[in-house]
DOMARZA-363273 format. One record per atom (N, C-alpha, C): residue number from 1; x, y negated, z negated; atom name; chain. Coordinates in Angstrom, 2 decimals, m for minus. Layout:
! DOMARZA-363273
(NUM,(X,Y,Z),CA,A)
...
END
This chain:
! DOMARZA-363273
(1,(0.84,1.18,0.00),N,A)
(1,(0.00,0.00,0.00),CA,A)
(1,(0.89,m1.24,0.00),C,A)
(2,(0.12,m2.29,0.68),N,A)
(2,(1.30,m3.46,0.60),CA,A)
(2,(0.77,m4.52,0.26),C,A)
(3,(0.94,m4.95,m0.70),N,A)
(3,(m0.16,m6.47,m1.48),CA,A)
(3,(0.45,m7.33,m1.08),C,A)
(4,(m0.52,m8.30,m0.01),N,A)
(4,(m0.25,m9.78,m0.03),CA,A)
(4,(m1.08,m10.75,m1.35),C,A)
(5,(m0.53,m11.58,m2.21),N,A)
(5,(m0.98,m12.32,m2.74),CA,A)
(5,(m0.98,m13.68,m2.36),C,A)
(6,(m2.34,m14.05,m3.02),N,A)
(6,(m2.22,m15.62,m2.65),CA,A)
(6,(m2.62,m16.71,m3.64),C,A)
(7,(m2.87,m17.95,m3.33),N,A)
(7,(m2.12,m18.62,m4.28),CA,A)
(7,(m3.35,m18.42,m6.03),C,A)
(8,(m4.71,m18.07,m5.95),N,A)
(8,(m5.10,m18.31,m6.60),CA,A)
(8,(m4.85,m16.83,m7.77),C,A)
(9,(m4.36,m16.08,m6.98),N,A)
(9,(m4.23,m14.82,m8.01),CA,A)
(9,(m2.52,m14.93,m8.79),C,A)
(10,(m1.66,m15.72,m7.87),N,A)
(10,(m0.23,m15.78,m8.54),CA,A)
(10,(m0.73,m16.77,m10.04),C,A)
(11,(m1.63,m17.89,m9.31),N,A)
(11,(m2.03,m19.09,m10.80),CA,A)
(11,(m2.88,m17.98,m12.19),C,A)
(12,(m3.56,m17.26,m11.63),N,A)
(12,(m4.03,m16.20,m12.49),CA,A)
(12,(m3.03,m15.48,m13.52),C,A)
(13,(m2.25,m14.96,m12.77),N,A)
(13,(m1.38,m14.06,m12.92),CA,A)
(13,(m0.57,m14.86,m14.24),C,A)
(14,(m0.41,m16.36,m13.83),N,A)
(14,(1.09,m16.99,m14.94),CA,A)
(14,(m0.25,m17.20,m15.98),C,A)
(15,(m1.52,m17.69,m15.37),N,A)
(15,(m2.30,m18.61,m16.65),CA,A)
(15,(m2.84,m17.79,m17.55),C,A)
(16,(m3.31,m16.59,m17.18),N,A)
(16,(m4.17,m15.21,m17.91),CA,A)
(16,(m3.35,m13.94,m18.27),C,A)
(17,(m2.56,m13.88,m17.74),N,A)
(17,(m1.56,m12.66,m18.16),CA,A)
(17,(m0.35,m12.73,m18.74),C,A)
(18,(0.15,m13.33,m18.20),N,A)
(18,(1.59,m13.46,m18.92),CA,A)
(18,(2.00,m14.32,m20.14),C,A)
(19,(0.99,m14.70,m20.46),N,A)
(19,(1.17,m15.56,m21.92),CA,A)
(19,(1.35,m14.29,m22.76),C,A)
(20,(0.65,m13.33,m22.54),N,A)
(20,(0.72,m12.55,m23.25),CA,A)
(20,(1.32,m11.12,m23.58),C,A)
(21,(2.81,m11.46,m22.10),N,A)
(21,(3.57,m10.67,m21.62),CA,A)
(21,(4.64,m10.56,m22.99),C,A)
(22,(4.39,m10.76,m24.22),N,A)
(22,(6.03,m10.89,m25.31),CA,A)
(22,(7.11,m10.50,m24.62),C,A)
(23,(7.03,m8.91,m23.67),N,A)
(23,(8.57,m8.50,m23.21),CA,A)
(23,(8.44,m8.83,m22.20),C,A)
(24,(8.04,m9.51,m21.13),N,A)
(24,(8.37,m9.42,m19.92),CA,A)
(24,(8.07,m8.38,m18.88),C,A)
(25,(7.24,m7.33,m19.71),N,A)
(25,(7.11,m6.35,m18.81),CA,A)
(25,(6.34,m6.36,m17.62),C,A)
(26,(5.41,m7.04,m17.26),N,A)
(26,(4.74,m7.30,m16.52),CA,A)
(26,(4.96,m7.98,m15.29),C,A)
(27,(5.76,m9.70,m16.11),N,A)
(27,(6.61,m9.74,m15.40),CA,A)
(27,(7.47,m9.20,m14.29),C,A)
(28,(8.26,m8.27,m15.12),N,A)
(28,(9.32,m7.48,m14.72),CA,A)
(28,(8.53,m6.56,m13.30),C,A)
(29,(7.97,m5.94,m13.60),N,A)
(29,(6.78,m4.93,m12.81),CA,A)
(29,(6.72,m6.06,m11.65),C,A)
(30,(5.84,m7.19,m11.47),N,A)
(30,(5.44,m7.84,m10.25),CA,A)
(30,(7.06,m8.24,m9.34),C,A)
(31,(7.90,m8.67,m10.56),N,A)
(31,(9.45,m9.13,m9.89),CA,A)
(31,(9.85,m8.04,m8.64),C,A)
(32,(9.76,m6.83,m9.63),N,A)
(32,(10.54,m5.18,m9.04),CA,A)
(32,(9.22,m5.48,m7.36),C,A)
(33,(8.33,m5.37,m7.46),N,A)
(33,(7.40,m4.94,m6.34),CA,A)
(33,(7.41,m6.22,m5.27),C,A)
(34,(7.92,m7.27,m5.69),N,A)
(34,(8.09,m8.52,m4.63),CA,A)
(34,(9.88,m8.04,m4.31),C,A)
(35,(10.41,m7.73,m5.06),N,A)
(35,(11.81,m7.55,m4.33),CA,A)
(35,(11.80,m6.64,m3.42),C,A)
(36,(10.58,m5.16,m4.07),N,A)
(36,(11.24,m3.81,m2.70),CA,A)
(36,(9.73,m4.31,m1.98),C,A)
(37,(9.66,m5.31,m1.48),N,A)
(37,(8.48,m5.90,m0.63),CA,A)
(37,(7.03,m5.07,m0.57),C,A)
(38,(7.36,m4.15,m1.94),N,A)
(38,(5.58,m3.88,m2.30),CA,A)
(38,(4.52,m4.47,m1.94),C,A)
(39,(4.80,m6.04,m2.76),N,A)
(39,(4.17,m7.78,m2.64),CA,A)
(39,(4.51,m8.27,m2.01),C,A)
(40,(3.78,m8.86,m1.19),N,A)
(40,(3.92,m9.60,0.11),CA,A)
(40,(3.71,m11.26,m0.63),C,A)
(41,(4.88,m11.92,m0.85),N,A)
(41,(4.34,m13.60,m0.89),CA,A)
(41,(4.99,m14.43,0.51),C,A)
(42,(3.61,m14.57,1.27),N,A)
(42,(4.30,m15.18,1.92),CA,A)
(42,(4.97,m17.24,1.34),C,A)
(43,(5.55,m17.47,2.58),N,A)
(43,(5.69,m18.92,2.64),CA,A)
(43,(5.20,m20.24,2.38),C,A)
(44,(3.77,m19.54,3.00),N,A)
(44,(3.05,m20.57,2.70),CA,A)
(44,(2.05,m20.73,1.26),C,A)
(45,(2.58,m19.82,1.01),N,A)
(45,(1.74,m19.41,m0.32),CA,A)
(45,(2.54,m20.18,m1.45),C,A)
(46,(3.58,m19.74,m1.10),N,A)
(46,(5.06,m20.20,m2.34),CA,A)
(46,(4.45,m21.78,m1.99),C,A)
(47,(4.99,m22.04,m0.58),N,A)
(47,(4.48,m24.10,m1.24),CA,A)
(47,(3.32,m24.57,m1.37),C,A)
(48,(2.47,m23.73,m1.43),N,A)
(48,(1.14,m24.08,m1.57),CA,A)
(48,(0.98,m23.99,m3.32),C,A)
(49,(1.42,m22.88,m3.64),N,A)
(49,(1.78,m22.86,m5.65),CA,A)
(49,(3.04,m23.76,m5.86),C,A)
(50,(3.74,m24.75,m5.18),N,A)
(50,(4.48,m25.49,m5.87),CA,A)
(50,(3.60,m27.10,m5.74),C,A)
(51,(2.35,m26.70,m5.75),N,A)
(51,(1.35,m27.93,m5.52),CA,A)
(51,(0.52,m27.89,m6.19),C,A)
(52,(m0.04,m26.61,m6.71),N,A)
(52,(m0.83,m26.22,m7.69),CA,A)
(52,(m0.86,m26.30,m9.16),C,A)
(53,(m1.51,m27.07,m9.61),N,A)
(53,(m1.11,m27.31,m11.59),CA,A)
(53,(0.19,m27.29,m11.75),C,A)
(54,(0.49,m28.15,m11.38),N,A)
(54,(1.88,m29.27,m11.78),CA,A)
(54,(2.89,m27.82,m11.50),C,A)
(55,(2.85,m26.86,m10.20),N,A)
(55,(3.85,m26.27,m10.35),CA,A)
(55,(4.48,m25.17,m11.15),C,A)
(56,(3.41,m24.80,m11.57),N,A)
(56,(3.33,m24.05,m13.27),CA,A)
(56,(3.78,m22.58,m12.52),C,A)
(57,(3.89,m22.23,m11.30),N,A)
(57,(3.30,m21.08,m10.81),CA,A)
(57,(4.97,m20.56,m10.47),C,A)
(58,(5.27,m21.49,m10.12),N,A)
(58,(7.01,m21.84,m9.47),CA,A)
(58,(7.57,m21.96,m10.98),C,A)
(59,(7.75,m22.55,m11.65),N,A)
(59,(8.33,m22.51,m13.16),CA,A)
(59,(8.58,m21.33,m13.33),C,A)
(60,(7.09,m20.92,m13.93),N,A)
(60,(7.29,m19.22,m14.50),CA,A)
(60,(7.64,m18.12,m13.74),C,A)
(61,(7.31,m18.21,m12.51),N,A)
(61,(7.72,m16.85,m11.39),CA,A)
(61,(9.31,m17.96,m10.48),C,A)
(62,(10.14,m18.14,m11.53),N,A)
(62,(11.40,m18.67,m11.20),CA,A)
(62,(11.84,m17.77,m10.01),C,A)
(63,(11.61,m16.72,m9.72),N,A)
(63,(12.33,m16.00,m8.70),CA,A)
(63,(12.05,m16.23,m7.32),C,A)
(64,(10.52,m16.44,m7.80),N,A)
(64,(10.45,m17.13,m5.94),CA,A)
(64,(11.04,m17.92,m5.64),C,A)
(65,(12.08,m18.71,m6.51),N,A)
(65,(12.60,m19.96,m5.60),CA,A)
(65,(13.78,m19.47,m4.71),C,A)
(66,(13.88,m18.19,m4.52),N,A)
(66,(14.79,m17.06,m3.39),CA,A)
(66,(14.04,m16.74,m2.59),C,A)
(67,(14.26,m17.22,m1.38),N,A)
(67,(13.98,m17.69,0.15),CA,A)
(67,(13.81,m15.91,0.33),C,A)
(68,(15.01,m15.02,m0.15),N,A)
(68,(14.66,m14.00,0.42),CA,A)
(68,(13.63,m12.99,0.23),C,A)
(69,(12.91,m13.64,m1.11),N,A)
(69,(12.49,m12.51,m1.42),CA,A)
(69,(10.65,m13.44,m1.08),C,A)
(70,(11.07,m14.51,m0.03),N,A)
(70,(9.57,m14.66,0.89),CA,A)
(70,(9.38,m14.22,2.37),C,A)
(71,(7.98,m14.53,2.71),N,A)
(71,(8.22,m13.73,4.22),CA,A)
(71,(7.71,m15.43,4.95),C,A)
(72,(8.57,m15.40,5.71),N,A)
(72,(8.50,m16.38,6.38),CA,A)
(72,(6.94,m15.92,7.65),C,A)
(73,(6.04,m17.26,7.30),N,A)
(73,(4.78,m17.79,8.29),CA,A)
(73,(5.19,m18.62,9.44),C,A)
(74,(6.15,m19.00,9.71),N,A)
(74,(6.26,m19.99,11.46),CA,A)
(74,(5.71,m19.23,12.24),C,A)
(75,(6.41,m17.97,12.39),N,A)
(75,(5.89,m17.00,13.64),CA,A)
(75,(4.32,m16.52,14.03),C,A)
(76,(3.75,m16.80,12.61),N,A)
(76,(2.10,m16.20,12.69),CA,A)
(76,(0.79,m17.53,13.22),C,A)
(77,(1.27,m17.00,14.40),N,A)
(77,(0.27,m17.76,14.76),CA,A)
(77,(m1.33,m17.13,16.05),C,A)
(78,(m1.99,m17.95,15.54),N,A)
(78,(m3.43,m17.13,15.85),CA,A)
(78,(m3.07,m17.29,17.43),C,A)
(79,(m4.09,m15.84,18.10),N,A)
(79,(m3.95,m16.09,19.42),CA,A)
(79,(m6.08,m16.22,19.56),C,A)
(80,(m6.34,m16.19,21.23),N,A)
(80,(m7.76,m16.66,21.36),CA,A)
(80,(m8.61,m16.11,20.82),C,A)
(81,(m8.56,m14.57,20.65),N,A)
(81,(m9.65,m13.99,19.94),CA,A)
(81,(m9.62,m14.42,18.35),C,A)
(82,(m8.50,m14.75,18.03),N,A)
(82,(m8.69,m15.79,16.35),CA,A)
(82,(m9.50,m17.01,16.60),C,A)
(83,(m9.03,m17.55,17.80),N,A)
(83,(m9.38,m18.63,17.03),CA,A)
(83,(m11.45,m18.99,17.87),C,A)
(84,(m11.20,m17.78,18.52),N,A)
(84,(m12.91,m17.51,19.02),CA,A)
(84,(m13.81,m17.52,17.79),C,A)
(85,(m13.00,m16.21,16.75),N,A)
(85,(m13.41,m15.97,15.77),CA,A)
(85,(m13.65,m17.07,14.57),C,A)
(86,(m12.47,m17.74,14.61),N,A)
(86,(m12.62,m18.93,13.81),CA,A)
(86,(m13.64,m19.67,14.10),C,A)
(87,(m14.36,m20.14,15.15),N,A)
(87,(m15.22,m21.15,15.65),CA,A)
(87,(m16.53,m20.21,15.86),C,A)
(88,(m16.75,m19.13,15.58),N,A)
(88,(m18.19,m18.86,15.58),CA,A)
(88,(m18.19,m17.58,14.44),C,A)
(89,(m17.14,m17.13,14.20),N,A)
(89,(m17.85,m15.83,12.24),CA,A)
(89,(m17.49,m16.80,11.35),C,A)
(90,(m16.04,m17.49,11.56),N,A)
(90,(m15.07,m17.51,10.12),CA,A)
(90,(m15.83,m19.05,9.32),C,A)
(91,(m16.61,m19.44,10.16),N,A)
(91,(m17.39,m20.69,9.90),CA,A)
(91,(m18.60,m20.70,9.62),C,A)
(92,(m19.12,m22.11,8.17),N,A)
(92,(m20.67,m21.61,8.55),CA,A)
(92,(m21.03,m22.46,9.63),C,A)
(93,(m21.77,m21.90,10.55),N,A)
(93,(m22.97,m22.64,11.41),CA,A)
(93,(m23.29,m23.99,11.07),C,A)
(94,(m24.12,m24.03,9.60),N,A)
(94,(m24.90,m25.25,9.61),CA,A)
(94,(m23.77,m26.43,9.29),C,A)
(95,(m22.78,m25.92,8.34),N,A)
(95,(m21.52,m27.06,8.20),CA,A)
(95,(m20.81,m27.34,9.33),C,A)
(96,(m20.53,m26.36,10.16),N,A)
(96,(m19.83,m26.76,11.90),CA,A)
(96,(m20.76,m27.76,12.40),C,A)
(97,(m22.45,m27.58,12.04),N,A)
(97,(m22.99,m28.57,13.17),CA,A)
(97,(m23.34,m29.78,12.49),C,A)
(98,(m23.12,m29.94,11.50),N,A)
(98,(m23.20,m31.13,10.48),CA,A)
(98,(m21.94,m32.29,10.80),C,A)
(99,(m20.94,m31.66,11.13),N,A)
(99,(m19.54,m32.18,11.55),CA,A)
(99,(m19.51,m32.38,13.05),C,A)
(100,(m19.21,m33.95,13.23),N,A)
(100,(m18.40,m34.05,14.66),CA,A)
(100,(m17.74,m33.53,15.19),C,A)
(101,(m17.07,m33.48,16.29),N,A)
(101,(m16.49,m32.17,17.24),CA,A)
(101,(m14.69,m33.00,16.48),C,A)
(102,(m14.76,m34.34,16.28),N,A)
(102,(m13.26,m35.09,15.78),CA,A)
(102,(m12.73,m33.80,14.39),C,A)
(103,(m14.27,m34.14,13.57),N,A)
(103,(m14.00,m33.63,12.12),CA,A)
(103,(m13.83,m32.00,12.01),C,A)
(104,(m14.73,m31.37,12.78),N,A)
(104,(m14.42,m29.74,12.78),CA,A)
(104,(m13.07,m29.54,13.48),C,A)
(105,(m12.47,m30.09,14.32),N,A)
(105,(m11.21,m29.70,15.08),CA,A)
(105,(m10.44,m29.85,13.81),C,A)
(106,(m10.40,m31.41,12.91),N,A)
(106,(m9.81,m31.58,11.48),CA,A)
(106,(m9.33,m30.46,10.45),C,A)
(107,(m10.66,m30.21,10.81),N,A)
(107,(m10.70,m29.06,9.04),CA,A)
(107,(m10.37,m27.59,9.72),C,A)
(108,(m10.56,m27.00,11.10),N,A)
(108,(m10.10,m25.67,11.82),CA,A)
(108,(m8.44,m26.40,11.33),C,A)
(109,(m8.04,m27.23,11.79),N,A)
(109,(m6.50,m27.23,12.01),CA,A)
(109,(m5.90,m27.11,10.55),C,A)
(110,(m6.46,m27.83,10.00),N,A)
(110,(m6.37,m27.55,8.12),CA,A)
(110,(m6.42,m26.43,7.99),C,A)
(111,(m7.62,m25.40,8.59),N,A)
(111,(m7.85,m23.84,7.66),CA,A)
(111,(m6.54,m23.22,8.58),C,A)
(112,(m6.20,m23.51,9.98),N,A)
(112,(m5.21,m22.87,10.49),CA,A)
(112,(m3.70,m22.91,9.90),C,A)
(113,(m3.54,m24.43,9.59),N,A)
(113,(m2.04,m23.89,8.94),CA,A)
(113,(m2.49,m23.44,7.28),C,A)
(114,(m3.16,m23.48,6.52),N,A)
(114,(m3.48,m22.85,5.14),CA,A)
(114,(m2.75,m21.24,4.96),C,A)
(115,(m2.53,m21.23,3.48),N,A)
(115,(m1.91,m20.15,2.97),CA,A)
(115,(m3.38,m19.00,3.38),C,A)
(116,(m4.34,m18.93,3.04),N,A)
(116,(m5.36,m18.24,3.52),CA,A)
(116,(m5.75,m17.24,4.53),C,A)
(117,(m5.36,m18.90,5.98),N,A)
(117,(m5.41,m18.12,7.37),CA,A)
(117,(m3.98,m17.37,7.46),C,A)
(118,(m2.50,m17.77,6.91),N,A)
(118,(m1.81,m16.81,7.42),CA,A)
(118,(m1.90,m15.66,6.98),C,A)
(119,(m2.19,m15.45,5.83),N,A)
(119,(m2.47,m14.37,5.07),CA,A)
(119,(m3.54,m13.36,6.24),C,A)
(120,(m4.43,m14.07,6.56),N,A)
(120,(m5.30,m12.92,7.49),CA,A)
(120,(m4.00,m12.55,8.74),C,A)
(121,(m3.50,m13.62,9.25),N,A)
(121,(m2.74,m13.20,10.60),CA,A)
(121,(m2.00,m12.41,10.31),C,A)
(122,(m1.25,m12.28,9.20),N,A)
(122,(m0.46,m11.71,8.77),CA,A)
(122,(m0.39,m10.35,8.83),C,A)
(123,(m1.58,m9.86,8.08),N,A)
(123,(m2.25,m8.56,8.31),CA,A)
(123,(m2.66,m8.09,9.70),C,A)
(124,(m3.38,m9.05,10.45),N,A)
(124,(m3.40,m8.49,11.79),CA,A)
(124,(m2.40,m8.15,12.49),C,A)
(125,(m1.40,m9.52,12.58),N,A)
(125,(0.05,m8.98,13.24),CA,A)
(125,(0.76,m7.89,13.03),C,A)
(126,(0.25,m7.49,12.22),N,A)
(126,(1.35,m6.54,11.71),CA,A)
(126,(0.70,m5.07,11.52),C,A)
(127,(m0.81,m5.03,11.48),N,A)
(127,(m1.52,m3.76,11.35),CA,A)
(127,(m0.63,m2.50,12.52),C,A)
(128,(m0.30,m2.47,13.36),N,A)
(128,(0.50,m1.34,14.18),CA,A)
(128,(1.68,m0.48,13.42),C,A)
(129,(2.57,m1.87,12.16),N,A)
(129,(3.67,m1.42,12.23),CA,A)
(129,(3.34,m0.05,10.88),C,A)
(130,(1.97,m0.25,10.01),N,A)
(130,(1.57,0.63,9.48),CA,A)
(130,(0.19,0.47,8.91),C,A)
(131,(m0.47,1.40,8.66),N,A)
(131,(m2.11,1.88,8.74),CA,A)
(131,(m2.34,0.30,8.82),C,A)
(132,(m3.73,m0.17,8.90),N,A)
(132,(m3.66,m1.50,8.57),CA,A)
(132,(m4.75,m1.23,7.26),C,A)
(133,(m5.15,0.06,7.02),N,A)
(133,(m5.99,m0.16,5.52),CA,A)
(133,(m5.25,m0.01,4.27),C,A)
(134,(m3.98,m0.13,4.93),N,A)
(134,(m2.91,m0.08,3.57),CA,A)
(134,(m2.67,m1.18,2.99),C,A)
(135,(m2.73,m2.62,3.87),N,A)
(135,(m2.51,m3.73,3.40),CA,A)
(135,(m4.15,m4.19,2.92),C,A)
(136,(m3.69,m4.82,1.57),N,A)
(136,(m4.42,m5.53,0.58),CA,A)
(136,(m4.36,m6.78,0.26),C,A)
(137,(m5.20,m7.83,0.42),N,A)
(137,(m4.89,m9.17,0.06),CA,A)
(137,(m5.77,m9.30,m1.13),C,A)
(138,(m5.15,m10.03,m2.30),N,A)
(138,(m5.36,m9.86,m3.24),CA,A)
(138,(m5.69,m11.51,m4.15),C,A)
(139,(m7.03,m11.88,m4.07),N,A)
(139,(m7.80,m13.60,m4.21),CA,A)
(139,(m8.73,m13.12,m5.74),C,A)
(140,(m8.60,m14.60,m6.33),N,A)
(140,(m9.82,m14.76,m6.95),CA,A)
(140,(m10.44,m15.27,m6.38),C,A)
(141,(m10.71,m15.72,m5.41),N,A)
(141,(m11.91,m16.05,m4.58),CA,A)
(141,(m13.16,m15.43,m4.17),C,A)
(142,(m14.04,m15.86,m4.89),N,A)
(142,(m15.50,m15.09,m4.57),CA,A)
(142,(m16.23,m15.12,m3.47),C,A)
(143,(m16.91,m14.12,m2.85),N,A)
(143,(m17.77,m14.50,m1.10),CA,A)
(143,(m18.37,m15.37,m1.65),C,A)
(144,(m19.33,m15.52,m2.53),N,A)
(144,(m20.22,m16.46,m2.87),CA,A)
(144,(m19.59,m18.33,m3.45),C,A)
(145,(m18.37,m18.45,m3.87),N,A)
(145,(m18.04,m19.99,m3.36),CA,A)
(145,(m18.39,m20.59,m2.26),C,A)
(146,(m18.13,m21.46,m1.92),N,A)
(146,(m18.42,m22.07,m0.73),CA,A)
(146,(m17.84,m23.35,m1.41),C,A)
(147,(m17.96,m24.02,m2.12),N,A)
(147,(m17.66,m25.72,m2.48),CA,A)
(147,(m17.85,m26.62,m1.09),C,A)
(148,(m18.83,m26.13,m0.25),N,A)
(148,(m19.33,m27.19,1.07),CA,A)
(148,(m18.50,m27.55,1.53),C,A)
(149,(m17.28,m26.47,2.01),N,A)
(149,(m16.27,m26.14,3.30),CA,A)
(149,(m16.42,m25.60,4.09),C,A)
(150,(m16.33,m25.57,5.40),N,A)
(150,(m16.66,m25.96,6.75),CA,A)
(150,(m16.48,m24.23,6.84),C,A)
(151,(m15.47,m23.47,6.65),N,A)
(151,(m14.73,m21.92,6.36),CA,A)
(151,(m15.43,m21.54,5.09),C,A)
(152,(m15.70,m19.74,5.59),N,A)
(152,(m15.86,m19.31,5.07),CA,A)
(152,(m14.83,m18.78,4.02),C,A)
(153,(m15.14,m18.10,2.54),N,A)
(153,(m14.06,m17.73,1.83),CA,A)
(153,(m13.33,m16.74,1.99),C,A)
(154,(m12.17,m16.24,1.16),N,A)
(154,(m10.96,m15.16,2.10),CA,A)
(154,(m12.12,m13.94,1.95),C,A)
(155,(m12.43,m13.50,0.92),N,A)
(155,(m13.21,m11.98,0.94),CA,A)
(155,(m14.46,m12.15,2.27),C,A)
(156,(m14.70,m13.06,2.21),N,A)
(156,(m15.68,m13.14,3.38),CA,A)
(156,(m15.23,m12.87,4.83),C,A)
(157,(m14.12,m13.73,5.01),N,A)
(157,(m13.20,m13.29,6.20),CA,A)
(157,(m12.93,m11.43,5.87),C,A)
(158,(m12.14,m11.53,5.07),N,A)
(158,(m11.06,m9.99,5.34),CA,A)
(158,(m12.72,m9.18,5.21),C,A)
(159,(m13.85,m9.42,4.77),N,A)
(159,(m15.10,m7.97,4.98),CA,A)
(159,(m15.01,m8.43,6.78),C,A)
(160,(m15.08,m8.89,6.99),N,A)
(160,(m15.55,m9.26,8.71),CA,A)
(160,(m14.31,m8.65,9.64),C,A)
(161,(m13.37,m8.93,8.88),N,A)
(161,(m11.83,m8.88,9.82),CA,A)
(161,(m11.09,m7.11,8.98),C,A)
(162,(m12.34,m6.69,8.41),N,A)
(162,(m12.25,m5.19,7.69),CA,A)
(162,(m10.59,m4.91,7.52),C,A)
(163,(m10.49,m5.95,6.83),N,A)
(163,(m9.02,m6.26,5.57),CA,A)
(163,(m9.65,m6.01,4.33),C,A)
(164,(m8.60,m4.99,3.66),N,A)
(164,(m9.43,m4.45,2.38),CA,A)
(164,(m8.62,m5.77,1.08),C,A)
(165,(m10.11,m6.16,0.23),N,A)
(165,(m8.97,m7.44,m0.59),CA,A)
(165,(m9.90,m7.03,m1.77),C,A)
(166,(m9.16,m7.66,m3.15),N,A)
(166,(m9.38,m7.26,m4.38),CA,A)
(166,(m9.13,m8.26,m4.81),C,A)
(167,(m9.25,m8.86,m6.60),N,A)
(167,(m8.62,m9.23,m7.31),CA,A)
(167,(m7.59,m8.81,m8.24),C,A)
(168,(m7.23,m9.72,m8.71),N,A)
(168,(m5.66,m9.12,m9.63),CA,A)
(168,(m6.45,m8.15,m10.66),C,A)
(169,(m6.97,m7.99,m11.26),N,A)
(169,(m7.39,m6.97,m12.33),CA,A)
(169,(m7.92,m6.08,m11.36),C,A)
(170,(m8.57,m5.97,m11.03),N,A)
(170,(m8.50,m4.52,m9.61),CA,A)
(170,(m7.27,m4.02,m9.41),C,A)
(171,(m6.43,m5.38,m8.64),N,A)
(171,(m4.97,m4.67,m8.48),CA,A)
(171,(m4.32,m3.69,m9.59),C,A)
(172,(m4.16,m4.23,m10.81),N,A)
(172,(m3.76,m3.78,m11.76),CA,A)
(172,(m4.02,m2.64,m12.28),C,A)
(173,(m5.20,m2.36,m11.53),N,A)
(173,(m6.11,m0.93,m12.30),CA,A)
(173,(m5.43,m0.08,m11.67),C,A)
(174,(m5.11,m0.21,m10.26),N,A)
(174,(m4.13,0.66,m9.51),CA,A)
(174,(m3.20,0.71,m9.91),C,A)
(175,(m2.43,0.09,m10.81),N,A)
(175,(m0.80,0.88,m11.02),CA,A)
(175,(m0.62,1.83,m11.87),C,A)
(176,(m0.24,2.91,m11.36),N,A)
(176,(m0.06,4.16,m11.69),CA,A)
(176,(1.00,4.41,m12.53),C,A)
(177,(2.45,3.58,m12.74),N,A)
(177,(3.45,3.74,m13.15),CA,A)
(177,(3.25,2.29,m14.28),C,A)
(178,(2.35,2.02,m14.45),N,A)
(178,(2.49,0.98,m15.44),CA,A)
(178,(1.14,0.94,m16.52),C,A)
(179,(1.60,0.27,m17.55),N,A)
(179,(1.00,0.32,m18.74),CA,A)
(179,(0.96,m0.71,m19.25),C,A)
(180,(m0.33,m1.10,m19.71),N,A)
(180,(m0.33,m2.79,m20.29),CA,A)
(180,(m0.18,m2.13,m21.95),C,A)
(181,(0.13,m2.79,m22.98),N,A)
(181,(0.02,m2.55,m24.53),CA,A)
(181,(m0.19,m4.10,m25.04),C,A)
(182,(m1.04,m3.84,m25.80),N,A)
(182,(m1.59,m5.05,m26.46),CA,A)
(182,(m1.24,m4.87,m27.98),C,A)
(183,(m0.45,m5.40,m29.02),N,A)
(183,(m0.36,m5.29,m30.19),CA,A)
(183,(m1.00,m6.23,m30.47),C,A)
END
């Protein structure tokens, strides 16, 4: 399996879990699985959490600030059937037609470079090089948000674009070699 995370589950991850990491183990566990590229963080994710609550995300996960252990997004870029898709599933209807043709081109070009959309390309590009139901993107983002954005949310995309995605306590339920202890 190969977890991409993104930015709202890494802010999870420092704000809800690891306060309460005393040894580091947990820590340690996500470090080990982003080095042997278990965890996928991409690029845009990393500067998108050095923007997020003052940075808090970059502080505590000090290791991302090693270039190598991100996957570089320049190369992922949507081709026509994305961005077909983008302009008639990945959108709602009534917010596309509420918006000028100036303002929807705006906010597509916004959702296109976003940590979000590469995260989907990401997975597509790359579904050949193995199963593609192995890769997992991993959001607190609920289908049911919306906050009256033009895009739909990531679980909403990856059910449509049949990308299997979870949240971090899901994730967690899956690790087989690890053990939380609470004293």
């Amino acid at each position: 399996m190969i977890v991409l995370l993104d930015t709202s589950s890494l802010l999870s991850l420092v704000r809800y879990y690891l306060p309460f990491d005393n040894q580091d183990k947990l820590l340690n566990y996500f470090k080990e699985r982003i080095i042997a590229k278990e965890i996928i963080i991409l690029e845009t994710v990393y500067k998108e959490s050095k923007l997020v609550a003052g940075g808090i995300i970059v502080e505590r996960l000090d290791f991302l600030n090693d270039k190598k252990l991100r996957t570089k997004t320049d190369d992922l870029l949507p081709d026509k059937k994305y961005f077909n898709r983008l302009e008639n599933e990945f959108c709602y209807g009534a917010r596309k037609n509420s918006l000028n043709p100036s303002e929807f081109e705006s906010r597509k070009k916004a959702f296109l470079e976003s940590a979000d959309s590469k995260l989907l390309l990401y997975c597509m590009q790359h579904k050949d090089e193995i199963d593609s139901s192995d890769y997992v993107i991993v959001t607190e983002e609920t289908v049911s948000s919306n906050d009256n954005k033009a895009f739909k949310k990531l679980p909403a995309i990856c059910d449509i674009l049949e990308i299997k995605h979870s949240t971090l306590p899901e994730l967690m339920g899956t690790f087989n070699d690890f053990t939380i202890e609470f004293l």
